[in-house]
VOPAGU-2260 file (C-alpha; in pm, 1 decimal, decimal comma):
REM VOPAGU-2260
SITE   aa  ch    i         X         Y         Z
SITE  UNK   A    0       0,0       0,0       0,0
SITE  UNK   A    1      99,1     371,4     -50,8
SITE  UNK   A    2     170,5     563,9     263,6
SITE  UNK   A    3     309,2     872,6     376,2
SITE  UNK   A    4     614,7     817,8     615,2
SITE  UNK   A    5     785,4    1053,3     814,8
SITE  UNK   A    6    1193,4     983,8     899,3
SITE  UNK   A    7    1275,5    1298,8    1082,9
SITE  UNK   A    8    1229,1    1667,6    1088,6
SITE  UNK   A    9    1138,6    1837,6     733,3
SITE  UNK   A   10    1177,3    1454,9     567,4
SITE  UNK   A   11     872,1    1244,9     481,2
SITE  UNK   A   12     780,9    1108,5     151,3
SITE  UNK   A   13     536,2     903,4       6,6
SITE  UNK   A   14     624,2     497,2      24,2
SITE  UNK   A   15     527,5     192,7     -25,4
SITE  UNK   A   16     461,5      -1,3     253,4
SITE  UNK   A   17     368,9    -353,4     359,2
SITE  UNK   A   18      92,0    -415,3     593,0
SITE  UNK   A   19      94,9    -730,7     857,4
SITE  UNK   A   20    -160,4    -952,8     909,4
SITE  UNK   A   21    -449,3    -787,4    1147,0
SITE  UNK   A   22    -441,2    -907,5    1521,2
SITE  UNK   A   23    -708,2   -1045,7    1704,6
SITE  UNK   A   24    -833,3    -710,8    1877,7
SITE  UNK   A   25    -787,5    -516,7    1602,3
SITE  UNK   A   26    -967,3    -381,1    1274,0
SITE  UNK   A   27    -868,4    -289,7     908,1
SITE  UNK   A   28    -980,9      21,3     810,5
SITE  UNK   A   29    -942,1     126,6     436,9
SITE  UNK   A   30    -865,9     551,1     513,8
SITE  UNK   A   31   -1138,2     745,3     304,7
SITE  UNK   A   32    -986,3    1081,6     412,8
SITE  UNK   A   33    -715,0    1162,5     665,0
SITE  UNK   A   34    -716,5    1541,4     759,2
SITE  UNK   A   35    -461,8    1772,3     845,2
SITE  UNK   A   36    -385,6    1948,5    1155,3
SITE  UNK   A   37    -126,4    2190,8    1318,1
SITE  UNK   A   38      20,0    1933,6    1517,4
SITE  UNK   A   39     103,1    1757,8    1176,9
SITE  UNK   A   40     259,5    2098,5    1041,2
SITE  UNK   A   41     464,2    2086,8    1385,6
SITE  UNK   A   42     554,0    1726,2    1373,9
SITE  UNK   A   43     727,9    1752,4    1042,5
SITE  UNK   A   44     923,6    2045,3    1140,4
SITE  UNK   A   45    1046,2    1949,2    1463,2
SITE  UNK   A   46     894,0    2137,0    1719,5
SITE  UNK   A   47     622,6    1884,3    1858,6
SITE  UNK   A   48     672,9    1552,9    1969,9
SITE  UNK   A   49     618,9    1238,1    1772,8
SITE  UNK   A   50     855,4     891,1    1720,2
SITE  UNK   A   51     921,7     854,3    1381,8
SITE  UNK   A   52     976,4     631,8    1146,8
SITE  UNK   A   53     624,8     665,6    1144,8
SITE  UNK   A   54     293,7     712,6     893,7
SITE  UNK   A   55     164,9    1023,7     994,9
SITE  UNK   A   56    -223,8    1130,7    1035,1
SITE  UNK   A   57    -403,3    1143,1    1329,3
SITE  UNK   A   58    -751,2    1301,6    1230,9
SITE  UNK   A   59    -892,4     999,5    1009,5
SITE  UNK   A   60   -1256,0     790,9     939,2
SITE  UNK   A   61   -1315,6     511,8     690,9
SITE  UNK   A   62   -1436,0     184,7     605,7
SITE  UNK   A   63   -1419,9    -133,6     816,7
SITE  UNK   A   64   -1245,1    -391,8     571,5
SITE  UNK   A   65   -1144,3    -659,9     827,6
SITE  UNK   A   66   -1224,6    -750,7    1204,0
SITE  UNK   A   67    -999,0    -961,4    1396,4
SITE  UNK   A   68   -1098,7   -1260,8    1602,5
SITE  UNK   A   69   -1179,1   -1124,6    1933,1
SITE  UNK   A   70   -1371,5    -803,4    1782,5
SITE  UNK   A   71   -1736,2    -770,2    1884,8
SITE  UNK   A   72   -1978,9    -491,8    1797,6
SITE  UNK   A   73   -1796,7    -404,9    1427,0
SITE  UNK   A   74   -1839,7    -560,8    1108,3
SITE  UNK   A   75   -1648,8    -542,7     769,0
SITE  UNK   A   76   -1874,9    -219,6     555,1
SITE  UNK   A   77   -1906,9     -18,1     936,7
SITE  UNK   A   78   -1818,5     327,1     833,8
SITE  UNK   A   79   -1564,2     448,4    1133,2
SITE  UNK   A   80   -1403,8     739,7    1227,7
SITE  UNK   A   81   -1068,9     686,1    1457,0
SITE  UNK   A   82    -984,1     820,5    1759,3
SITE  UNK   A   83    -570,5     842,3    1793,6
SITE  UNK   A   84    -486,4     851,7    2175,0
SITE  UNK   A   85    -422,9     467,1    2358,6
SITE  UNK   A   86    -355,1     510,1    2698,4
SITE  UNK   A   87    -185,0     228,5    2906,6
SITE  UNK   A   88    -494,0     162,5    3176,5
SITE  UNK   A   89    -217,4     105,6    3427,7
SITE  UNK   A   90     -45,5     408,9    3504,2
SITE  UNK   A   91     -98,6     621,8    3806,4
SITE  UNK   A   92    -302,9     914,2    3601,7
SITE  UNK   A   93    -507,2     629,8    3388,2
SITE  UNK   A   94    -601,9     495,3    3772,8
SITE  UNK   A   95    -715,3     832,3    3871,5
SITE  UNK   A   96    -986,4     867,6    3548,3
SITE  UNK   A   97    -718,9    1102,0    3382,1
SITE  UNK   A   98    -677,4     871,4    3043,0
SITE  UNK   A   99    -532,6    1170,8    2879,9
SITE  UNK   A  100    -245,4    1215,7    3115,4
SITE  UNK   A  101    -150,7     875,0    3093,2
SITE  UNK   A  102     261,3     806,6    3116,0
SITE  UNK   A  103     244,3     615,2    2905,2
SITE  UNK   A  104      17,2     786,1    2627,8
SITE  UNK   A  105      55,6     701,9    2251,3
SITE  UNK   A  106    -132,6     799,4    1937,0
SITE  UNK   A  107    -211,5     660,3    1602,7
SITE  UNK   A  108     -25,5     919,8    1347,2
SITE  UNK   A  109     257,7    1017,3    1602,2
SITE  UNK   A  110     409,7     704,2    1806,1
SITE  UNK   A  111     188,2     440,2    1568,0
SITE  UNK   A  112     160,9     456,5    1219,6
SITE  UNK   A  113    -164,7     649,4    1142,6
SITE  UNK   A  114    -429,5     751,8     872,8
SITE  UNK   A  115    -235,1     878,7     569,5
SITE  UNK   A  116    -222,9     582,8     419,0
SITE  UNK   A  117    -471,0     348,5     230,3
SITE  UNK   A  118    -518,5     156,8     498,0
SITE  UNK   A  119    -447,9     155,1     821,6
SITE  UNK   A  120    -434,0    -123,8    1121,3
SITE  UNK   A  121    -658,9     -12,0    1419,8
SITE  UNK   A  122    -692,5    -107,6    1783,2
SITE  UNK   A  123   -1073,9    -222,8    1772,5
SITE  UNK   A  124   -1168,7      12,4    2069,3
SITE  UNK   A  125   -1020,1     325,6    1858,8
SITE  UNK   A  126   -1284,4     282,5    1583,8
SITE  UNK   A  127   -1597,4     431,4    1663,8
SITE  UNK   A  128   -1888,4     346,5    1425,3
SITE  UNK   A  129   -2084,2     623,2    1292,3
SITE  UNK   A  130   -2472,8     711,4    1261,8
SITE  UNK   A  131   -2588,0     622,8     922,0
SITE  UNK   A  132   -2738,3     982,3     876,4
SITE  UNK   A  133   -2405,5    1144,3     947,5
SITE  UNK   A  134   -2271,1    1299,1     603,4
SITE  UNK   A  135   -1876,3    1093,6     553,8
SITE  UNK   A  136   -1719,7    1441,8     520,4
SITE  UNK   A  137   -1790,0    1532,8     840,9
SITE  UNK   A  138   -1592,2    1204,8     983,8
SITE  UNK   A  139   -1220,6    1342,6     959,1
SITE  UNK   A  140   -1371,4    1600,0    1186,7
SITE  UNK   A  141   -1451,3    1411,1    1509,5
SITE  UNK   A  142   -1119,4    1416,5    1642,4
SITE  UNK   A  143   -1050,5    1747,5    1618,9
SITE  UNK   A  144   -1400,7    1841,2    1784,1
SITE  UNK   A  145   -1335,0    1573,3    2043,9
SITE  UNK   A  146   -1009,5    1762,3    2169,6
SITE  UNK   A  147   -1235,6    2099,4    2123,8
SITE  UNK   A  148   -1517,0    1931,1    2375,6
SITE  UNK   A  149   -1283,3    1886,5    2589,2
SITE  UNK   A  150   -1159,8    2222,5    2581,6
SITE  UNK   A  151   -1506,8    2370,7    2612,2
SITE  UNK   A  152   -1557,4    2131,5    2938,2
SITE  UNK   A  153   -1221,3    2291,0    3076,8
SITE  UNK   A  154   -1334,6    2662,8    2986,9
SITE  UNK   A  155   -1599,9    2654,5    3212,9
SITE  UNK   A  156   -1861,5    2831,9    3040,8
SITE  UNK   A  157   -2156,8    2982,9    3183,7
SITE  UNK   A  158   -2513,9    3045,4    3027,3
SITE  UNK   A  159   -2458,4    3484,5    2971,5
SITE  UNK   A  160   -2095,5    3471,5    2923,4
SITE  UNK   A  161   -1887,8    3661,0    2746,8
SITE  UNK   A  162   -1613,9    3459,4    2524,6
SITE  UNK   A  163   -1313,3    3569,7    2306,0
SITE  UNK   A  164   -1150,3    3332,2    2086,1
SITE  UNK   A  165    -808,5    3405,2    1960,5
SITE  UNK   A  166    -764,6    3219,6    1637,8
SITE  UNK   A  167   -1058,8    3142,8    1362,1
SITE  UNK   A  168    -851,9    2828,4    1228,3
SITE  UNK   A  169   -1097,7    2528,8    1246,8
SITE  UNK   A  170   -1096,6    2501,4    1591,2
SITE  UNK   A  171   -1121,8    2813,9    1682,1
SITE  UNK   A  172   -1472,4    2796,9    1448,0
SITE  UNK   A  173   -1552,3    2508,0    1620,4
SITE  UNK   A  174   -1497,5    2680,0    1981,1
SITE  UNK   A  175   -1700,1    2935,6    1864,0
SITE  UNK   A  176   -2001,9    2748,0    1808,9
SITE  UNK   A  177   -1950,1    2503,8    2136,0
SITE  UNK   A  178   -1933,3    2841,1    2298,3
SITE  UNK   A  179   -2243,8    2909,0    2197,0
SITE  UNK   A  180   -2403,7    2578,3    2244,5
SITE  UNK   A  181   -2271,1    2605,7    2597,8
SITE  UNK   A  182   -2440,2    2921,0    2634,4
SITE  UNK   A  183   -2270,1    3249,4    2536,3
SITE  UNK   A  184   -2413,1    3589,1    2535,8
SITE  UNK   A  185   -2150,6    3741,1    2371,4
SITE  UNK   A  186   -1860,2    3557,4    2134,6
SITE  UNK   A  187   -1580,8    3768,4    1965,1
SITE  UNK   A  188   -1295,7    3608,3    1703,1
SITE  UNK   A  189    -970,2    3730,6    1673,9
SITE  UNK   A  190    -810,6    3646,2    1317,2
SITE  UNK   A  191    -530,4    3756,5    1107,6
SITE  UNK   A  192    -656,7    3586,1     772,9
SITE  UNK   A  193    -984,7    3771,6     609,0
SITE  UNK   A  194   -1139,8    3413,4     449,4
SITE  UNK   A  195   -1121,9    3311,8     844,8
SITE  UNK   A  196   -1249,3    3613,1     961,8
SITE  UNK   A  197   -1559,0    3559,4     688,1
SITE  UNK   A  198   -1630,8    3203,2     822,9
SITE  UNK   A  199   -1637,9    3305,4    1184,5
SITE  UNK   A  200   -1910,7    3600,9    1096,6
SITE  UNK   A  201   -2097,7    3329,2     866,8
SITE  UNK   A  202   -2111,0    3088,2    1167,7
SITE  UNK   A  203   -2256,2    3330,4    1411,6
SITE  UNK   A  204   -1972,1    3534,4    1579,0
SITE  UNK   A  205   -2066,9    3880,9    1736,8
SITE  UNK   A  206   -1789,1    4066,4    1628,7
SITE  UNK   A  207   -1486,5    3951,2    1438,3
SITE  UNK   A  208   -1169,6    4165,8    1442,1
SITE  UNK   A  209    -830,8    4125,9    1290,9
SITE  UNK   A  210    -561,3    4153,8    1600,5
SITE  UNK   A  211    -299,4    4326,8    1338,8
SITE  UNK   A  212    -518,6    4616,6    1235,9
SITE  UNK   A  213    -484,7    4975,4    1420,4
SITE  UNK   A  214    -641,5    5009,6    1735,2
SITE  UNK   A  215    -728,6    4660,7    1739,5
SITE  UNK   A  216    -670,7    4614,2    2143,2
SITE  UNK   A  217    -902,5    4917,0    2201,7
SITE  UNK   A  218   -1168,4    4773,2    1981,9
SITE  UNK   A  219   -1124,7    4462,0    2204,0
SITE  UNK   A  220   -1196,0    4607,6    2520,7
SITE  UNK   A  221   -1470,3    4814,6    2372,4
SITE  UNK   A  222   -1657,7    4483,6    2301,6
SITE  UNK   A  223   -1560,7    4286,3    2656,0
SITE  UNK   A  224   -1603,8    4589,8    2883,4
SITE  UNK   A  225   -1411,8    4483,9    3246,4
SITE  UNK   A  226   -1297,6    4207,1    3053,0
SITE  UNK   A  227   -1406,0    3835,2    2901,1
SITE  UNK   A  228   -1542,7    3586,2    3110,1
SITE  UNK   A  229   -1356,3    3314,6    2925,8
SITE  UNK   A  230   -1084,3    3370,0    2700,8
SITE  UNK   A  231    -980,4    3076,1    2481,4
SITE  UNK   A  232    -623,8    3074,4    2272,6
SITE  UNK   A  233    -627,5    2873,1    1971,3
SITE  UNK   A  234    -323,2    3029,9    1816,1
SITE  UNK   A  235     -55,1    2883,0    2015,2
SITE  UNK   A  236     161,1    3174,2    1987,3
SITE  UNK   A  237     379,6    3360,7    2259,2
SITE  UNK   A  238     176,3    3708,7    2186,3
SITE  UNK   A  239    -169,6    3564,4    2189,5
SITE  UNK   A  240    -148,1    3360,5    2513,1
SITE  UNK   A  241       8,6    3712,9    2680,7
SITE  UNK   A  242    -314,2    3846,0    2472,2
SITE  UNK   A  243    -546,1    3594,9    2651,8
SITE  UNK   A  244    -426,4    3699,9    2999,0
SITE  UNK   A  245    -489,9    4046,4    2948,2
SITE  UNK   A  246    -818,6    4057,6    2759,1
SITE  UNK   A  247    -976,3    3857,5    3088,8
SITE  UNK   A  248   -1136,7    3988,8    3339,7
SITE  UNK   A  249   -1130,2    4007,1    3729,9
SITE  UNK   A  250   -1215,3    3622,0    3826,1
SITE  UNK   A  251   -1201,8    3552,4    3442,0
SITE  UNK   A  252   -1097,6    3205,2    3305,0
SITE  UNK   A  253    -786,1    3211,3    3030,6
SITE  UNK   A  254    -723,7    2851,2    2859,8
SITE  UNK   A  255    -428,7    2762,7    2652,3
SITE  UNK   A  256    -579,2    2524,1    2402,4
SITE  UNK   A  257    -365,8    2612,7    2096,9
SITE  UNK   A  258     -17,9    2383,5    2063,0
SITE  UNK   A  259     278,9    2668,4    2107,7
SITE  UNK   A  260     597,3    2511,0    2002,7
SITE  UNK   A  261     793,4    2351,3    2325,4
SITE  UNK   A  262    1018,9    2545,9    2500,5
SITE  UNK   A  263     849,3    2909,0    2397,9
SITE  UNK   A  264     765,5    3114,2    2675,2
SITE  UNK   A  265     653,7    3416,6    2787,4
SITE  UNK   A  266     660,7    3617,9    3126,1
SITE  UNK   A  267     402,6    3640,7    3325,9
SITE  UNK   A  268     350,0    3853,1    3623,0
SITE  UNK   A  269     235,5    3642,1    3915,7
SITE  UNK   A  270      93,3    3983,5    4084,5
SITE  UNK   A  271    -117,4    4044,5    3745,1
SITE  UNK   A  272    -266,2    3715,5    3785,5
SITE  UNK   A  273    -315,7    3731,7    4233,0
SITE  UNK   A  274    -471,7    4028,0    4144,5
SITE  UNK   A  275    -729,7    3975,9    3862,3
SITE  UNK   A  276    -760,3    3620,3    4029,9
SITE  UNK   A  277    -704,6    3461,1    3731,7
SITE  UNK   A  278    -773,0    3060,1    3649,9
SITE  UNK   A  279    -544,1    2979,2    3367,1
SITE  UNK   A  280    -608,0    2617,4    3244,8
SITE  UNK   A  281    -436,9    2400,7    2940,2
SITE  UNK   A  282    -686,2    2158,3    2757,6
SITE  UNK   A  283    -484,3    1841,5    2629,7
SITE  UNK   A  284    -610,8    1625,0    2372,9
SITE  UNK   A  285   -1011,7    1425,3    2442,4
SITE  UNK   A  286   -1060,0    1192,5    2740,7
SITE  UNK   A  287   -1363,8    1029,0    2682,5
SITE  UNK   A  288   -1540,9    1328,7    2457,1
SITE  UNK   A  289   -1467,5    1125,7    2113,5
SITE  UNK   A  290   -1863,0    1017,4    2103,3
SITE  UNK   A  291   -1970,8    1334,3    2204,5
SITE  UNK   A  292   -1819,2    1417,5    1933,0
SITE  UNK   A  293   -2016,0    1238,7    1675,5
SITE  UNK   A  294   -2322,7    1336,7    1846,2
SITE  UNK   A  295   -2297,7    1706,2    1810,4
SITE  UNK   A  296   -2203,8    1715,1    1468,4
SITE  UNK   A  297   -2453,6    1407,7    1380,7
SITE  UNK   A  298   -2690,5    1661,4    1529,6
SITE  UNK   A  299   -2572,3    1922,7    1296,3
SITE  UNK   A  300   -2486,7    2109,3    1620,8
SITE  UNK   A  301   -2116,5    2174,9    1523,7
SITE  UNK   A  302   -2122,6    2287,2    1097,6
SITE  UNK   A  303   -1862,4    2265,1     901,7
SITE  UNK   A  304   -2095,2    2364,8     570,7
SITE  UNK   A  305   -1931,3    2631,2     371,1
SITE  UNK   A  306   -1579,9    2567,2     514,1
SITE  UNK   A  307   -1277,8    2647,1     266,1
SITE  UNK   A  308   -1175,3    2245,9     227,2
SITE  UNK   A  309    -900,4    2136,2     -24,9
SITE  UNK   A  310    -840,6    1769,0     -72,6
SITE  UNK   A  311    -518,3    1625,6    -206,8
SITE  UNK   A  312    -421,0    1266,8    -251,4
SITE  UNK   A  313    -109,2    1136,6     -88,8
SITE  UNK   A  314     122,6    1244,1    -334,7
SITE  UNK   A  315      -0,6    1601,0    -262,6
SITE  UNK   A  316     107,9    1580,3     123,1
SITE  UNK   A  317     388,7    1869,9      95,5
SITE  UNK   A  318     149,7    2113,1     -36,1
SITE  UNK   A  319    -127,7    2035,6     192,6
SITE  UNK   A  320     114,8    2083,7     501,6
SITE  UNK   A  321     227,8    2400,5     363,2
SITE  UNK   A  322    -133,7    2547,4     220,6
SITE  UNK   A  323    -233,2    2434,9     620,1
SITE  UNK   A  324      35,8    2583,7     761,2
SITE  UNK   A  325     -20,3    2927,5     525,7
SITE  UNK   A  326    -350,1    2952,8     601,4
SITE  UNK   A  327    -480,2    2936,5     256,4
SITE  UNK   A  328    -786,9    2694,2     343,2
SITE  UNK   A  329    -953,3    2576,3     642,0
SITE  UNK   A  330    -895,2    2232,7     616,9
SITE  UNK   A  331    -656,1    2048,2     421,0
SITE  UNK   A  332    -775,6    1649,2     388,8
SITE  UNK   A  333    -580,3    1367,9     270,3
SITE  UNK   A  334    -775,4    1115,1       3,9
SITE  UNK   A  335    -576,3     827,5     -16,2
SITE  UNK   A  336    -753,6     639,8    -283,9
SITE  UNK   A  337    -788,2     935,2    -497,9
């Protein structure tokens, strides 16, 4: 099969590999579309964490092809989307109902070979079956709004609150709209990128500024008054989580959600936050949010409908890392059999 393996930093080609013989507790999944994420753009050049060699994609659905022995509850023809993250079950953090904290924690796309490929080998309990009436290009989704569930769960949002989101990227979009499923009054998007900045006022934002233009902190505080309630980065970036801290207010709720490269920092002044009595929270990965997931956009409560998407097929992965990692779409999504 053709597969897209990545050797090291800013190397990773298109190969062809063999695939094994599926194991008892496992499933075959023939990938239908494997998308793109900024942890990808990351992995490949160096600044995030995976153990190559290894077939990248992490954010990828398909089509049951084979079930091994001890599988129960799938069948060869179940359409599935995959959730990435095996924790050990063992550990002191899986013991304590923290999954996602697991020591031992490994992923499908970053420590196993993943989705961008034409098929891909599958631990039985990662493959979630999905509703029939639940449109297939809304599969490669479900991990992403899994992780962004989970974020929304950490933010702490209140029915009346007032949110800013720094970032309209697709999860930023899809913060937006859990913010406002969760209850928002008031929801304003911070983007650089005007096609972004279009989306987020299509999808229901209040106000939607660009963060470069003149005056653009003014017209923030203009729109949040004392300050946000919640504030929610989904850049990653050294100035927008310093942004985040100072657009919320007194008793306000900041969360890191975006992936910053490791070892960037950025001072922070502990009075600042005594003060304003801040809670500052990261949100890492989905514990147990990957079927809530499928329900909210089964339910057509999270849209993706109008979204910038560009598909390539695996040949294509360079320019889909580097159209994701420009900005030029929303979504970039890997067809394998295309």
């Amino acid at each position: 099969m053709r597969a897209v393996r990545f050797e090291r930093a800013h190397d990773l080609h298109v190969v062809d590999a063999s695939l094994r013989t599926v194991r008892e507790g496992e499933v075959l999944v023939k990938v239908e579309a494997c998308g793109i994420c900024g942890t990808d753009v990351h992995i490949v050049e160096g600044v995030s964490r995976s153990t190559p060699p290894i077939v990248l994609g992490h954010e990828y659905a398909g089509v049951v092809e084979e079930c091994g022995s001890a599988v129960q509850g799938l069948a060869p023809g179940d359409y599935v989307a995959v959730d990435p993250n095996i924790s050990c079950g063992t550990c002191y953090y899986c013991r304590r109902g923290l999954v996602h904290l697991c020591a031992n924690l490994r992923a499908l796309g970053v420590d196993i070979d993943g989705g961008m490929a034409e098929f891909s080998l599958v631990p039985a309990a990662q493959a979630y079956r999905l509703p029939k009436e639940m449109p297939h290009e809304l599969a490669p989704f479900v991990e992403p709004v899994s992780c962004a569930v989970h974020g929304i769960d950490k933010a702490n949002i209140h029915a009346g609150d007032t949110v800013v989101i720094i970032g309209g990227g697709t999860i930023g979009l899809v913060m937006m709209q859990l913010a406002r499923n969760a209850g928002s009054s008031h929801i304003l998007v911070l983007e650089p990128i005007g096609h972004k900045r279009a989306m987020a006022r299509t999808l229901g934002a209040d106000a939607v500024l660009d963060p470069g233009m003149v005056g653009a902190e003014e017209a923030v505080h203009d729109f949040v008054g004392v300050g946000a309630d919640v504030v929610i980065d989904c850049a990653g970036k050294a100035e927008t989580a310093r942004s985040a801290i100072q657009f919320a207010r007194r008793g306000g709720t900041v969360e890191l959600f975006g992936v910053a490269p490791i070892g960037q920092t950025i001072p922070v002044e502990p009075n600042r936050v005594y003060f304003k009595e801040l809670t500052i929270v990261g949100s890492y990965v989905n514990p147990n949010t990957f079927d809530r997931a499928i329900a909210v956009l089964a339910s057509g409560r999270v849209r993706f409908d109008g979204f910038p998407i560009t598909r390539f097929p695996l040949e294509g992965i360079h320019d889909a890392l580097q159209a994701q990692a420009e900005g030029r779409t929303m979504k970039c999504i890997i067809q394998p059999h295309s």
